[in-house]
C-alpha positions in Angstrom: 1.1 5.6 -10.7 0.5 2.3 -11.6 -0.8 0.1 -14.8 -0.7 -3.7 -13.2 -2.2 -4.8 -10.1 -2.7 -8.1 -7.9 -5.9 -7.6 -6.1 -5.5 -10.8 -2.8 -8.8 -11.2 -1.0 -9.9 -13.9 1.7 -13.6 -13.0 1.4 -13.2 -11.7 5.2 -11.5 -8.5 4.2 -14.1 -6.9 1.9 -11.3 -7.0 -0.9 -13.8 -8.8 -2.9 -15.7 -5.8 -3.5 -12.6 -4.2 -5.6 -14.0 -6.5 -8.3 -17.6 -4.4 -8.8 -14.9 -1.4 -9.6 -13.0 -2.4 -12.4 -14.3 1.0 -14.5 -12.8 3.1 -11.4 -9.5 1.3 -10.8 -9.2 1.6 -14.5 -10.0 5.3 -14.6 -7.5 5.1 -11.7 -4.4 4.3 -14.0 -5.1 0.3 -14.0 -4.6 -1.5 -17.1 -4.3 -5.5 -16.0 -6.1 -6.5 -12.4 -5.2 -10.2 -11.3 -8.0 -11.0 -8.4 -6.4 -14.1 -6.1 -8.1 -15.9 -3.4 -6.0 -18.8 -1.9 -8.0 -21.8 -0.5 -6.3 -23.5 2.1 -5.3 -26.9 1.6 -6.8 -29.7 3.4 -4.7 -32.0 5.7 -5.1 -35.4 7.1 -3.1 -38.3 8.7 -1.6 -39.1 5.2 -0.4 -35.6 2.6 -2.4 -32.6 2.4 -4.6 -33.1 -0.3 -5.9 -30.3 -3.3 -9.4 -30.7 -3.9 -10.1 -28.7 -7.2 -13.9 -29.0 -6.8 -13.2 -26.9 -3.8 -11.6 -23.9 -6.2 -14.6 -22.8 -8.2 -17.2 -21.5 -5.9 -14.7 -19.3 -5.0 -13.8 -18.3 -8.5 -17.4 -18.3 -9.7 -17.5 -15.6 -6.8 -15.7 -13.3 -8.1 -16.5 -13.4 -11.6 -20.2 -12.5 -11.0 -19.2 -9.4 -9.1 -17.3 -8.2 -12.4 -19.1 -5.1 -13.8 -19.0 -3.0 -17.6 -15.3 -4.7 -18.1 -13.7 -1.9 -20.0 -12.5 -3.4 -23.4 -8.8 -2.3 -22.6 -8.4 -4.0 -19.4 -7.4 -7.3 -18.8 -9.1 -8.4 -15.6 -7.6 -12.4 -14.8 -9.1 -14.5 -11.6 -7.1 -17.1 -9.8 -7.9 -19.3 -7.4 -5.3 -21.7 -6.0 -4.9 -24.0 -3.1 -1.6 -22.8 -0.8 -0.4 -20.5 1.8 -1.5 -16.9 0.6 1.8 -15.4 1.3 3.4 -18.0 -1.3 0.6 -17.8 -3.8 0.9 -14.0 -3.6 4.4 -14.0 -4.3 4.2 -16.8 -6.9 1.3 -14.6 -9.0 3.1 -11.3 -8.6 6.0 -12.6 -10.2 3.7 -14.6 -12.8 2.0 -11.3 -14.3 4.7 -8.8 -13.3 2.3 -6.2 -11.5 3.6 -3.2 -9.8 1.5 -3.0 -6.8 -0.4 -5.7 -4.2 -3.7 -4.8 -2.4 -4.0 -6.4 0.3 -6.8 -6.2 3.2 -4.8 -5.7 6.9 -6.8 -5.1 9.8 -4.8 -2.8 12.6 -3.2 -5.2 15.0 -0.6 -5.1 17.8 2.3 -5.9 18.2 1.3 -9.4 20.4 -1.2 -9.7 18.2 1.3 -10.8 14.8 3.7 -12.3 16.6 0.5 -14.6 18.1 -1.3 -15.1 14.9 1.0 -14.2 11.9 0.2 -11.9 9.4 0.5 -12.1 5.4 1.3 -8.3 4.7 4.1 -9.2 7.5 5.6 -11.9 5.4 5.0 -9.8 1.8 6.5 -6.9 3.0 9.9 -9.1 4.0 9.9 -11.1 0.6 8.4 -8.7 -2.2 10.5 -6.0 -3.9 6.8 -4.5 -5.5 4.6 -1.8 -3.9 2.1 -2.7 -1.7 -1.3 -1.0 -0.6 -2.5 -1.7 2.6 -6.6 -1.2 2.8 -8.5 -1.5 6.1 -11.2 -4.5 5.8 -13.2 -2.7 8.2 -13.7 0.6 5.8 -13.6 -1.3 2.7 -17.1 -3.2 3.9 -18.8 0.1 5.4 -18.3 2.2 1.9 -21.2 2.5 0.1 -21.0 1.9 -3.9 -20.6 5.5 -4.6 -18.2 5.9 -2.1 -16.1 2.8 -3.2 -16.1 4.1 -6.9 -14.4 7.7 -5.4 -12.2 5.4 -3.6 -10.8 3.3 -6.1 -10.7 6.4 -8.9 -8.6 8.9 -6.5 -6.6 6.3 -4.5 -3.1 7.5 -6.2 -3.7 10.9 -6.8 -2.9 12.9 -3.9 -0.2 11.1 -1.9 1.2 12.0 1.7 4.9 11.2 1.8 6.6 11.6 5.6 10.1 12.8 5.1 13.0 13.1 7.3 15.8 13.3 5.2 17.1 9.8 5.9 17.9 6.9 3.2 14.8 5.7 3.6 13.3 9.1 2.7 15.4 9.8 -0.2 14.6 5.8 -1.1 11.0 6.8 -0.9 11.6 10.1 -3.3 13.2 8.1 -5.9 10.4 5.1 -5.8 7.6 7.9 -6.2 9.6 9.8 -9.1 10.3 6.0 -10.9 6.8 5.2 -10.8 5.7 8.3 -12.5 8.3 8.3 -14.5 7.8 5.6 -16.1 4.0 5.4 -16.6 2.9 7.6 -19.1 -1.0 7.3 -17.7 0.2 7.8 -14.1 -2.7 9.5 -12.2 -0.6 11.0 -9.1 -1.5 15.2 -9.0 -0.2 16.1 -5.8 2.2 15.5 -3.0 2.0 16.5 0.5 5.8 16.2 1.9 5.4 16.3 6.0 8.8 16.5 7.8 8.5 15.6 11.6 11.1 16.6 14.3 10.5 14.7 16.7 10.3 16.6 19.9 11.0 13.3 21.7 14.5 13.7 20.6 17.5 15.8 22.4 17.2 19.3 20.8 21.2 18.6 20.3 20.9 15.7 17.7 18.7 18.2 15.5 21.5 20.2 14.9 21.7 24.0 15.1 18.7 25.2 13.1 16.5 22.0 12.0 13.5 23.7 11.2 15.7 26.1 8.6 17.2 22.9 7.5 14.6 20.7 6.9 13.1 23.6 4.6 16.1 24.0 2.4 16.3 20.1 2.1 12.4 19.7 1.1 12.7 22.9 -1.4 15.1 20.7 -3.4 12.8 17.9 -3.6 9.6 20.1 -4.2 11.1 21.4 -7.6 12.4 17.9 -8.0 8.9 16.5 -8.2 7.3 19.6 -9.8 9.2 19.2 -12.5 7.1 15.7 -13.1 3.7 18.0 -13.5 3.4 17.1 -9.8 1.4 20.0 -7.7 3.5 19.5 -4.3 3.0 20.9 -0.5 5.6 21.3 2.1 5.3 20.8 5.7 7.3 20.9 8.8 6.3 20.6 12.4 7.0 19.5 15.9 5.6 16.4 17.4 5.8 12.6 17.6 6.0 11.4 14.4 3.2 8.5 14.1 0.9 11.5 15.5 1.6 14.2 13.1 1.4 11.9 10.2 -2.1 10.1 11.3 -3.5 14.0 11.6 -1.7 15.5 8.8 -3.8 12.3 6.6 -7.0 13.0 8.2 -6.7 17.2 7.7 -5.7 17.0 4.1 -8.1 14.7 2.5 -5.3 12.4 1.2 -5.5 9.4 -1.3 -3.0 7.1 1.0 0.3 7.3 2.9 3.1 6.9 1.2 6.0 4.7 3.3 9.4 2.6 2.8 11.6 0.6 4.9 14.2 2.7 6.5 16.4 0.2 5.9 17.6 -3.1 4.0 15.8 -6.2 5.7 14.3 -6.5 9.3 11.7 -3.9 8.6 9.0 -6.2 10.7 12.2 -7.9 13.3 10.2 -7.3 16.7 12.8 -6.0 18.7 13.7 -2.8 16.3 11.4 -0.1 16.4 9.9 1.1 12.8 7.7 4.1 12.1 6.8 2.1 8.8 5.9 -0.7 10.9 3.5 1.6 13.3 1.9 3.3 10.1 1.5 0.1 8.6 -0.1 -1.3 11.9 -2.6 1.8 12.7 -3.0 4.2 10.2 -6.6 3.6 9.2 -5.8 5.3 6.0 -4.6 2.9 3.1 -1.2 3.2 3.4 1.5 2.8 0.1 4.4 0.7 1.2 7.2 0.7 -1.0 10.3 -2.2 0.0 13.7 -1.6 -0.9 
């Protein structure tokens, strides 16, 4: 699905280890791989100071962990002193890449508002893709596990749908990206509609589970036109649920999610199935913003 990518690692979220994969992210669609690590900048009574002496450890880092560089991808290191969230921004922008990695452990709700989060902050500022990896998996993996990982990480995608704008935003994000990426590696699809049996059987209207069928036909053919091998689903249930176990029973690459909305996708008070997937889904999770 996607050619460029910005690869943001802190050393304490196994990210690092993306750079011994280069081969299998390449064989995964990847053409240019930008690998950042901001170093903090160091601040006294007077300005904060930039120490570039403190910059190439952490560069020389990451360049011994590169591996068999294929000769047709650019693979670029950057290390610069800053907030990540800016530096991330700053770099996407720079080399025009089409999808962040970033390393998010799950958290609570306390927890971001306590200590902040950068995926928080990207996911508010940054109109390109990001995928959301769990540091916790990414340092258990063994090599041969990684390689799988990196290779097959776009090609079978689970995409919740509800029929919503954020859905239909979602649809037309997944069928621009293949679109217009002649290598895209994406096979499959797994569409998973979810009434949500919270709900007043009233606001489902008079046969939802007829309706939700005849809505996800259209979009089935819709992506099978793009080559795309694509499985429909409907159940019952709470949402975040169904989606988790759906991910875990069908062997899937990531989760595919958007912003139901414009803005405010992270505002506290709201509630956001995005935000929950993007908070506990131990699978990687695909977030595209609006």
């Amino acid at each position: 699905m996607f050619q460029r990518a910005l690869i943001c690692t802190d050393f304490t979220d196994s990210m690092y280890r993306l750079a011994q994969f280069v081969p299998s992210l390449a064989a995964g669609g990847f053409k240019s791989l930008v690998f950042f690590h901001s170093v903090s900048l160091e601040s006294g009574p007077e300005i904060p100071r930039a120490d570039s002496e403190r910059l190439e450890p952490a560069r020389q880092r990451l360049q011994e962990l590169l591996r068999d560089v294929p000769d047709d991808v650019e693979v670029t290191i950057e290390v610069q002193m800053g907030r990540p969230a800016e530096g991330i921004l700053r770099l996407a922008k720079q080399y025009q890449v089409d999808v962040i990695f970033v390393g998010t452990p799950t958290r609570t709700l306390l927890e971001e508002k306590l200590f902040g989060s950068t995926t928080a902050n990207l996911v508010e500022k940054t109109g390109v893709p990001i995928i959301v990896l769990r540091p916790q998996l990414v340092a258990t993996f063994t090599t041969a596990e990684l390689e799988l990982r990196c290779t097959h990480l776009f090609r079978y995608l689970l995409v919740p749908y509800d029929g919503t704008d954020g859905g239909k935003h979602l649809i037309q994000k997944i069928h621009h990206q293949v679109t217009h990426n002649p290598n895209s590696v994406l096979e499959r699809v797994r569409l998973l509609w979810v009434i949500d049996d919270n709900l007043r059987r009233e606001l489902h209207g008079d046969r939802p589970i007829q309706q939700a069928q005849q809505e996800l036909d259209k979009i089935q053919a819709e992506l099978a036109a793009l080559n795309l091998v694509v499985t429909t689903t409907i159940v019952e249930g709470n949402p975040l649920a169904e989606i988790l176990k759906a991910a875990e029973i069908h062997d899937i690459g990531a989760i595919a999610t958007c912003s139901s909305h414009v803005g405010g996708l992270l505002r506290w008070a709201a509630p956001s199935l995005t935000r929950e997937i993007l908070r506990e889904s131990w699978h990687p999770v695909l977030f595209f913003p609006n």
